[in-house]
VEXVOMAR-857178 format. One record per residue: x, y, z of N, C-alpha, C, CB in turn; residue number from 0. Coordinates in steps of 0.1 Angstrom, whole numbers, plus 5000, padded with zeros to 4 digits. Glycine has a CB too. Layout:
BEGIN
+------+------+------+-------+-------+-------+------+------+------+-------+-------+-------+-----+
! n.px ! n.py ! n.pz ! ca.px ! ca.py ! ca.pz ! c.px ! c.py ! c.pz ! cb.px ! cb.py ! cb.pz ! seq !
+------+------+------+-------+-------+-------+------+------+------+-------+-------+-------+-----+
!    X !    Y !    Z !     X !     Y !     Z !    X !    Y !    Z !     X !     Y !     Z ! NUM !
...
+------+------+------+-------+-------+-------+------+------+------+-------+-------+-------+-----+
END
This chain:
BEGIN
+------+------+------+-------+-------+-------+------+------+------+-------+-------+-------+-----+
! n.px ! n.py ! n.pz ! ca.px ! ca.py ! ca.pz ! c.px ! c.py ! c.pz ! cb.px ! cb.py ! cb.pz ! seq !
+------+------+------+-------+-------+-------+------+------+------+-------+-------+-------+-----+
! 1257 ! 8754 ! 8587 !  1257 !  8740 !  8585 ! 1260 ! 8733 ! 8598 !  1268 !  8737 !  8574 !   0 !
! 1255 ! 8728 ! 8602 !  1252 !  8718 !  8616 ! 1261 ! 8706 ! 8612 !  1234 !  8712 !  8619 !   1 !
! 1271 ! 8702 ! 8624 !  1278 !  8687 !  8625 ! 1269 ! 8676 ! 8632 !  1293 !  8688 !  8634 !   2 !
! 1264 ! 8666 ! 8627 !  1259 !  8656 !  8636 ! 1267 ! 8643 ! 8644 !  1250 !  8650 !  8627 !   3 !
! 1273 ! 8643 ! 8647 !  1283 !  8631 !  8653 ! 1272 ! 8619 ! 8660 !  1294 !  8639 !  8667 !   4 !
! 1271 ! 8607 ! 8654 !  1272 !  8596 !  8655 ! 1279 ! 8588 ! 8670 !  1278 !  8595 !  8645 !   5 !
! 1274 ! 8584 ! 8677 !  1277 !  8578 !  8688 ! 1276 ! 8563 ! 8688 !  1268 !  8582 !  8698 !   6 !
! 1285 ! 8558 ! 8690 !  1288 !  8539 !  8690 ! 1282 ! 8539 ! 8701 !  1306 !  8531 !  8690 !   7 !
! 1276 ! 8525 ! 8695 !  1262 !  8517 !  8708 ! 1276 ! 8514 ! 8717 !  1248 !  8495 !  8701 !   8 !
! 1272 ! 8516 ! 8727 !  1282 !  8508 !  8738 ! 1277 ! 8494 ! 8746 !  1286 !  8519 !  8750 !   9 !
! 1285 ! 8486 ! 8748 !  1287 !  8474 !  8758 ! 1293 ! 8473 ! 8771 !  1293 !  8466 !  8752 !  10 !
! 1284 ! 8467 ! 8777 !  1296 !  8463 !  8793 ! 1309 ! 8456 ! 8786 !  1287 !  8448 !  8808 !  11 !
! 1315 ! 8464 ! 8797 !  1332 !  8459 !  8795 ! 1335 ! 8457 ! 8809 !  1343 !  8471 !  8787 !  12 !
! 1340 ! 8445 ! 8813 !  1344 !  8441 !  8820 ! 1353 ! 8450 ! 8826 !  1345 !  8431 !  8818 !  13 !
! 1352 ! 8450 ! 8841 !  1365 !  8463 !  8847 ! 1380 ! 8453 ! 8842 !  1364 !  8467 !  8873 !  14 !
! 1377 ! 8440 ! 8847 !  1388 !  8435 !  8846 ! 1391 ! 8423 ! 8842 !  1393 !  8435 !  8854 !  15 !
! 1401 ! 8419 ! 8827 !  1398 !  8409 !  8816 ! 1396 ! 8397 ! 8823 !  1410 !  8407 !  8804 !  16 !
! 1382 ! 8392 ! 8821 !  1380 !  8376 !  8830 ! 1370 ! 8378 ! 8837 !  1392 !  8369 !  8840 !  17 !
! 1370 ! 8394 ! 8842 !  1362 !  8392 !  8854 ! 1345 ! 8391 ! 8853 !  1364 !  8405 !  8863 !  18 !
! 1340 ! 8396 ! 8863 !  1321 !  8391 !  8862 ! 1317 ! 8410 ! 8861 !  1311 !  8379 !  8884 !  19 !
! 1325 ! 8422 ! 8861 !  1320 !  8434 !  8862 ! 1324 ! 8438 ! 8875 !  1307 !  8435 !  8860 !  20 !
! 1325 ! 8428 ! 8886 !  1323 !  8429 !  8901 ! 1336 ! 8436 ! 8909 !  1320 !  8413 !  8907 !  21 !
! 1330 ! 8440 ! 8918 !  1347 !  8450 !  8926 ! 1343 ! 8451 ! 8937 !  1353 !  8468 !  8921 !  22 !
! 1351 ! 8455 ! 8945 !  1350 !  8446 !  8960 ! 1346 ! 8461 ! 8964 !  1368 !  8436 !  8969 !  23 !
! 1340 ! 8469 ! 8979 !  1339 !  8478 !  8984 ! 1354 ! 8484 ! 8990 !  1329 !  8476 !  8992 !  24 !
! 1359 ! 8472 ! 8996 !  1377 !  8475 !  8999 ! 1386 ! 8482 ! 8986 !  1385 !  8458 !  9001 !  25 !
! 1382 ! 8478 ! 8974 !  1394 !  8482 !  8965 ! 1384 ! 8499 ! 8959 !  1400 !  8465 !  8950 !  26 !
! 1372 ! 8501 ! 8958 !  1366 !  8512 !  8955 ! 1370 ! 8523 ! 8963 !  1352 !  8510 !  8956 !  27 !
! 1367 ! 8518 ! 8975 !  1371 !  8529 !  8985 ! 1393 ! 8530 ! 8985 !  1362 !  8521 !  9004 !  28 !
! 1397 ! 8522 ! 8987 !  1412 !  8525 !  8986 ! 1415 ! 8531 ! 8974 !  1420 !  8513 !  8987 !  29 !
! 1406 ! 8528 ! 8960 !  1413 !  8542 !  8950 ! 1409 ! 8552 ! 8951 !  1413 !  8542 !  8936 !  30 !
! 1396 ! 8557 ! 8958 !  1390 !  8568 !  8961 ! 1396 ! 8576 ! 8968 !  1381 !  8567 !  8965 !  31 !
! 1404 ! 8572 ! 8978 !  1412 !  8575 !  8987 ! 1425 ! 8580 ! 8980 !  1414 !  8563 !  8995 !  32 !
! 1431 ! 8569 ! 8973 !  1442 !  8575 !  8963 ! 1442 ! 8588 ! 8955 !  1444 !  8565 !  8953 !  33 !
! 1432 ! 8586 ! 8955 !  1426 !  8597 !  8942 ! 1423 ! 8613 ! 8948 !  1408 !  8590 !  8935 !  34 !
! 1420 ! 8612 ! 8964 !  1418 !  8625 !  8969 ! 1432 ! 8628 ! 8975 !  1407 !  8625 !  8979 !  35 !
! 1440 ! 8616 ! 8979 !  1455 !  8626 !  8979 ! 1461 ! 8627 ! 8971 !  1465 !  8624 !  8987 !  36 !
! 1461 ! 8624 ! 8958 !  1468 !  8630 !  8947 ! 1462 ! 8640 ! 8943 !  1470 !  8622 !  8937 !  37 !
! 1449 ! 8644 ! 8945 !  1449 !  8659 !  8942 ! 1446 ! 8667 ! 8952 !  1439 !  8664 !  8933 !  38 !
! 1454 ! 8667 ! 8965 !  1452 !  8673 !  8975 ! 1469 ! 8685 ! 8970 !  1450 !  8662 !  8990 !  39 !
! 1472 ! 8682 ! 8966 !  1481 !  8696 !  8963 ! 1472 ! 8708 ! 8955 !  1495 !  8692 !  8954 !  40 !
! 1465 ! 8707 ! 8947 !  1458 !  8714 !  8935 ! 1449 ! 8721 ! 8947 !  1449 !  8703 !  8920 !  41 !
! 1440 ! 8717 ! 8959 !  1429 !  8718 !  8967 ! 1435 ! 8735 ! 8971 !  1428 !  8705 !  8980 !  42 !
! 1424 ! 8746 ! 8970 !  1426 !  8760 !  8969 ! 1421 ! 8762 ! 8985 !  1417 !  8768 !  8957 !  43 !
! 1412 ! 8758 ! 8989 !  1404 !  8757 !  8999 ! 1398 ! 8745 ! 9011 !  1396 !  8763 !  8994 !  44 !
! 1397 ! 8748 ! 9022 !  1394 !  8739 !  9032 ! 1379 ! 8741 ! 9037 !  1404 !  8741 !  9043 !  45 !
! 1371 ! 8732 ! 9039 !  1362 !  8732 !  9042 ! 1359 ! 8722 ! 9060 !  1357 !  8729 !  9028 !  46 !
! 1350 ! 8728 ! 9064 !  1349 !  8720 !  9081 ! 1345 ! 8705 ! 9076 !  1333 !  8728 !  9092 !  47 !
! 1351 ! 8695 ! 9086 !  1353 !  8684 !  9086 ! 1335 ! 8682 ! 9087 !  1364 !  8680 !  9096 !  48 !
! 1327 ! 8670 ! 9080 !  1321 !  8666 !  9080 ! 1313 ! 8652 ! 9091 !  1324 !  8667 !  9071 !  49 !
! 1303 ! 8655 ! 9101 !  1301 !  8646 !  9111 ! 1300 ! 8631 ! 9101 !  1289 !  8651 !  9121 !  50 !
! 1306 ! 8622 ! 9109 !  1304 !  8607 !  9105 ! 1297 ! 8595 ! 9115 !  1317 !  8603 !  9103 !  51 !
! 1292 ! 8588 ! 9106 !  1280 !  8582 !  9112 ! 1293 ! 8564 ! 9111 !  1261 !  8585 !  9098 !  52 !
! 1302 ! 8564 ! 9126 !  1306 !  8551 !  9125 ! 1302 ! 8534 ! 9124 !  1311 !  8552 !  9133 !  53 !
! 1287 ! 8540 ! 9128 !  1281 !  8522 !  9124 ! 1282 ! 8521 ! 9110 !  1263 !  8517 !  9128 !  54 !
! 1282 ! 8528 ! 9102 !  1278 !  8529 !  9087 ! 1290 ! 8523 ! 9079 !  1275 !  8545 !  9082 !  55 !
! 1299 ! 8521 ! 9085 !  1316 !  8517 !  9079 ! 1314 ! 8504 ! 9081 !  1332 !  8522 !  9089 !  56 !
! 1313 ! 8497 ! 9068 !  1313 !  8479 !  9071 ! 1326 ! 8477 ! 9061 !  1294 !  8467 !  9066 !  57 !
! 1336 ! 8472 ! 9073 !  1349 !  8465 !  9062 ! 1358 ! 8458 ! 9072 !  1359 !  8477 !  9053 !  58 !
! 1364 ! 8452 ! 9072 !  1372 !  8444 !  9080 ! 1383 ! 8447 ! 9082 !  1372 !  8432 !  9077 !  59 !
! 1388 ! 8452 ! 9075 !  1401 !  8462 !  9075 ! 1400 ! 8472 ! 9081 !  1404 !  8467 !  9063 !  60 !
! 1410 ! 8477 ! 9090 !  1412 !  8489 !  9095 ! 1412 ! 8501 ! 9084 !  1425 !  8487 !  9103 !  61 !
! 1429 ! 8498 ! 9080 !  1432 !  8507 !  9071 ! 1418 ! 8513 ! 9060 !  1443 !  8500 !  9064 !  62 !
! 1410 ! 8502 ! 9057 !  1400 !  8504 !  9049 ! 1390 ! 8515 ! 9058 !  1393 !  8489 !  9047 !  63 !
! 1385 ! 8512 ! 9070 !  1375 !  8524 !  9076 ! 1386 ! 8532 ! 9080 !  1364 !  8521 !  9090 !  64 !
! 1400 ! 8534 ! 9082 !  1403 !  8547 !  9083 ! 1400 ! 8558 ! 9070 !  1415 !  8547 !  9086 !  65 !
! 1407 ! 8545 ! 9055 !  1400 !  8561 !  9047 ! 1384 ! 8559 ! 9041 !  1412 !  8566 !  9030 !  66 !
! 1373 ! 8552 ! 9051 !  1362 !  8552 !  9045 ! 1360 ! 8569 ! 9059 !  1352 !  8533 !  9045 !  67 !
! 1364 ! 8571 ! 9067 !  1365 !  8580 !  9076 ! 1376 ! 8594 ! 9068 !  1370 !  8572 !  9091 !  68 !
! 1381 ! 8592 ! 9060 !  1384 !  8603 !  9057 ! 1384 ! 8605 ! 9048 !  1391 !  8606 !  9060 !  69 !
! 1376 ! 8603 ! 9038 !  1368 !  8603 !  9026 ! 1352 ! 8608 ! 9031 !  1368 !  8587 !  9020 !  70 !
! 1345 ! 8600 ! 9039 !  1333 !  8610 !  9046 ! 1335 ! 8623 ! 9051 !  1327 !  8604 !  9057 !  71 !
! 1346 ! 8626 ! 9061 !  1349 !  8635 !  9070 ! 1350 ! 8652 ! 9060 !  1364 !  8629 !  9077 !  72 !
! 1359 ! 8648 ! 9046 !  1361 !  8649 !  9033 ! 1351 ! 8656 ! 9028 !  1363 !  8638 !  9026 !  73 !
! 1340 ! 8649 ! 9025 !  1326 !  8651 !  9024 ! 1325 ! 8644 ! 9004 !  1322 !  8672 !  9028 !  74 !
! 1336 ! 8634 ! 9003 !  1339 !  8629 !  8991 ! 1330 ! 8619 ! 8991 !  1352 !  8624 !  8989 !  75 !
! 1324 ! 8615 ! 8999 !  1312 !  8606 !  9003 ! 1302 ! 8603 ! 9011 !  1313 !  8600 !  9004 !  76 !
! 1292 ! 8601 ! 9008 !  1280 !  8606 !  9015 ! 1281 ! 8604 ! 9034 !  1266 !  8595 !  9007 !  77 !
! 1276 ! 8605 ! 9040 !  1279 !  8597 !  9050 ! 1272 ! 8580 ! 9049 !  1273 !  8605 !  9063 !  78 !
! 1257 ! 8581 ! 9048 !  1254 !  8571 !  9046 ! 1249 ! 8566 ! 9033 !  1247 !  8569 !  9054 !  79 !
! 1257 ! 8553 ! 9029 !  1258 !  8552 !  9014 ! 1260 ! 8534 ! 9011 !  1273 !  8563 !  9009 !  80 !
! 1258 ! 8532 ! 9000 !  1255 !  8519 !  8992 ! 1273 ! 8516 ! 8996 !  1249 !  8521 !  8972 !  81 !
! 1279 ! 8522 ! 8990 !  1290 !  8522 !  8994 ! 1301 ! 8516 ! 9004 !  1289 !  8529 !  8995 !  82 !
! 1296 ! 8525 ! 9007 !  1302 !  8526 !  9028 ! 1290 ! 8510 ! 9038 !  1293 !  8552 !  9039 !  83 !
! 1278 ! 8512 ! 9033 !  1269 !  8500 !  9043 ! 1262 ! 8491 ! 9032 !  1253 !  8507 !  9054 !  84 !
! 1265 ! 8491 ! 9019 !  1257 !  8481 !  9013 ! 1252 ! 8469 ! 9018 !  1263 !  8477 !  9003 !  85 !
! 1245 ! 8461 ! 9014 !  1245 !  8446 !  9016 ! 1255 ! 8434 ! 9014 !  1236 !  8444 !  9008 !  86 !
! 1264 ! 8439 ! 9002 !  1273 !  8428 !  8999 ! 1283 ! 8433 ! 9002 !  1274 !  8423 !  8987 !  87 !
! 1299 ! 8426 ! 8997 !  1312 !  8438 !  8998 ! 1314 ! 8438 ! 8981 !  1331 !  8431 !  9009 !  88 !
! 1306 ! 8430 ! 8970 !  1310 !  8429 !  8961 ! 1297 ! 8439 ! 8953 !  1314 !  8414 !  8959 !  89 !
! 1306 ! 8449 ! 8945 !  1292 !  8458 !  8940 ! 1294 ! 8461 ! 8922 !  1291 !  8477 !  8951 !  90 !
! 1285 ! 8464 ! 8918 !  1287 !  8467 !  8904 ! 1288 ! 8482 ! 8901 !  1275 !  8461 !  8896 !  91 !
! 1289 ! 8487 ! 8892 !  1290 !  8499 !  8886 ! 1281 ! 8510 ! 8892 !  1287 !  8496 !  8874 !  92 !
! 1271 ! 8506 ! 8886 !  1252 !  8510 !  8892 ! 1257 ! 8515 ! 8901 !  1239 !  8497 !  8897 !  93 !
! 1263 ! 8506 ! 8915 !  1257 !  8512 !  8928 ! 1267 ! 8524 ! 8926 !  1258 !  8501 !  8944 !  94 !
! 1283 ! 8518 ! 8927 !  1291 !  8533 !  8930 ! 1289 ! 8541 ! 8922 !  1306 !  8534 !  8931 !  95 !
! 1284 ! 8547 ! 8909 !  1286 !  8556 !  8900 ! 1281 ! 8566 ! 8906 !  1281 !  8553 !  8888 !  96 !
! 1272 ! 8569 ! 8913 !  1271 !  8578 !  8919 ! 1282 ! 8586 ! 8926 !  1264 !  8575 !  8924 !  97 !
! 1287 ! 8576 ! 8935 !  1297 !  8585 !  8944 ! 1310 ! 8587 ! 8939 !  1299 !  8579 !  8958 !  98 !
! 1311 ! 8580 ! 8923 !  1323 !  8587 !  8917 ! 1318 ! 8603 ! 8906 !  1331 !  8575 !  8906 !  99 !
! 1307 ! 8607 ! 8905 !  1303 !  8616 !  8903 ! 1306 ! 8624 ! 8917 !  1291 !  8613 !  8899 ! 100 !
! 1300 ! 8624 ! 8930 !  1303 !  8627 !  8946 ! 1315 ! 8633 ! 8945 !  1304 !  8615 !  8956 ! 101 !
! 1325 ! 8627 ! 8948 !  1336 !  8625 !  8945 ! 1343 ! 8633 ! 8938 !  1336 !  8616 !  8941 ! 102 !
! 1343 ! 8638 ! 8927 !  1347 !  8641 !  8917 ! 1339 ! 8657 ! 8917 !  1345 !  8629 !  8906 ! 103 !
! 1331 ! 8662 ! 8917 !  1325 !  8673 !  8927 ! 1334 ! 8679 ! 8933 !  1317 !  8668 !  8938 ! 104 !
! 1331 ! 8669 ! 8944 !  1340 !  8678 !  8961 ! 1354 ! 8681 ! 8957 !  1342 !  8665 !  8978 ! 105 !
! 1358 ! 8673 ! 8945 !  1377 !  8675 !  8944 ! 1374 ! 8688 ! 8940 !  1389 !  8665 !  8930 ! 106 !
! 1359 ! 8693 ! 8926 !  1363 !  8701 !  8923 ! 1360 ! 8715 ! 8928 !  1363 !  8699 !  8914 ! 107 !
! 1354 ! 8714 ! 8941 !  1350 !  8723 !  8948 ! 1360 ! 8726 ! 8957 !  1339 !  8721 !  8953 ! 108 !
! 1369 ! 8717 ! 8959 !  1383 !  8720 !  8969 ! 1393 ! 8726 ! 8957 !  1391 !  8702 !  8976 ! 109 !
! 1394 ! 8724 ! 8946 !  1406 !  8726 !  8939 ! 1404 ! 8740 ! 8933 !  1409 !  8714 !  8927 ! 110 !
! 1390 ! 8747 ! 8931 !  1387 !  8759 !  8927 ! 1387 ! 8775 ! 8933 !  1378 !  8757 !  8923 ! 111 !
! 1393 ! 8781 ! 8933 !  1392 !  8794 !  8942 ! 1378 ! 8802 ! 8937 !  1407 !  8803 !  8939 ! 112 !
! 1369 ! 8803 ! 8947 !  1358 !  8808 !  8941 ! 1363 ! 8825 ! 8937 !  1345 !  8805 !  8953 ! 113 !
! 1354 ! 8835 ! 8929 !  1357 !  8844 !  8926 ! 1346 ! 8851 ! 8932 !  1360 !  8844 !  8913 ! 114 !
! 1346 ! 8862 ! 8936 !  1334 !  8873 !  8943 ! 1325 ! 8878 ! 8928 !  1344 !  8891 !  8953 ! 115 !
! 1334 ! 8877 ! 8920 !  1330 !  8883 !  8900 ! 1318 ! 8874 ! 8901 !  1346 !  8877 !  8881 ! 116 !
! 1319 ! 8861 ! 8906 !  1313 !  8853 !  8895 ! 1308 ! 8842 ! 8909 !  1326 !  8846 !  8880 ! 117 !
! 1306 ! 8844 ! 8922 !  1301 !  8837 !  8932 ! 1293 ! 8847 ! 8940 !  1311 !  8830 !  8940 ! 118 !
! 1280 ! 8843 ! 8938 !  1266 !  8857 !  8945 ! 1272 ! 8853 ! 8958 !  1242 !  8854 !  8943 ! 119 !
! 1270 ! 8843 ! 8968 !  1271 !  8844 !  8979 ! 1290 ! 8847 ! 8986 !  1264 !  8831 !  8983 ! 120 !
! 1297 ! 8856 ! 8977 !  1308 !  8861 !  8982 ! 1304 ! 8877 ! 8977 !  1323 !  8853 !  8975 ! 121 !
! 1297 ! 8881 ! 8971 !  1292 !  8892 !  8968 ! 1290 ! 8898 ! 8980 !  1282 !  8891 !  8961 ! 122 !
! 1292 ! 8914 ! 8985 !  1284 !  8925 !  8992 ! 1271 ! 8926 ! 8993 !  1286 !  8934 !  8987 ! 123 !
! 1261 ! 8927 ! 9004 !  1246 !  8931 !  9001 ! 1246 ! 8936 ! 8991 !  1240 !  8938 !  9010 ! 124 !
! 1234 ! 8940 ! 8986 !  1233 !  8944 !  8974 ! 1239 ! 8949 ! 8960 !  1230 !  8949 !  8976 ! 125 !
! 1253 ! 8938 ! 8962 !  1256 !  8942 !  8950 ! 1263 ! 8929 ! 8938 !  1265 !  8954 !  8954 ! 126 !
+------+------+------+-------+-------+-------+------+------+------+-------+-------+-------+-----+
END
């Protein structure tokens, strides 16, 4: 006997009550940032810092391109990205969803201890 489950149509919901959907590149990137040092204790493994492309950082804030620089470096985000060089500072969903997918990835490729059982490239030649 098979369960079918029923999915509710969904609607845009505003990120924030009043708002237009819209979020600034400054406040995307500062919780992204939040978000990789709160799970930097869980992180099993270190990976080589990632080259960064500095024209690509548009923000007026310092603090802002330091963690748009260590969030790339990270490899939590692309180097060059909607993101990081869009056109506007104000972006919708659309653009970042991607790099919270990105993102969310790389945490969990830092937080996982790979296993030789179950990772071919930690495997022995032929075996």
């Amino acid at each position: 006997m098979a369960i079918v489950l029923e999915l509710p149509s969904l609607r845009k919901v505003p990120l924030i009550s009043g708002s237009s959907g819209l979020v600034s590149r400054d406040e995307v990137v500062t919780v992204f940032d939040r978000l990789v040092e709160a799970a930097k204790p869980a992180y099993k493994i270190s990976l080589p810092a990632l080259p960064i492309e500095s024209a690509a950082l548009i923000s007026k804030r310092a603090e802002v391109k330091q963690a748009m620089t260590r969030l790339v470096r990270g490899g939590f985000i692309s180097r060059v990205d909607p993101l990081l060089c869009g056109p506007g500072d104000n972006l919708e969903p659309e653009i970042f969803g991607d790099d919270i997918g990105y993102l969310l990835a790389r945490v969990a490729e830092l937080s996982h201890m790979p296993s030789s059982k179950w990772s071919p490239y930690l495997q022995p030649p032929g075996g």
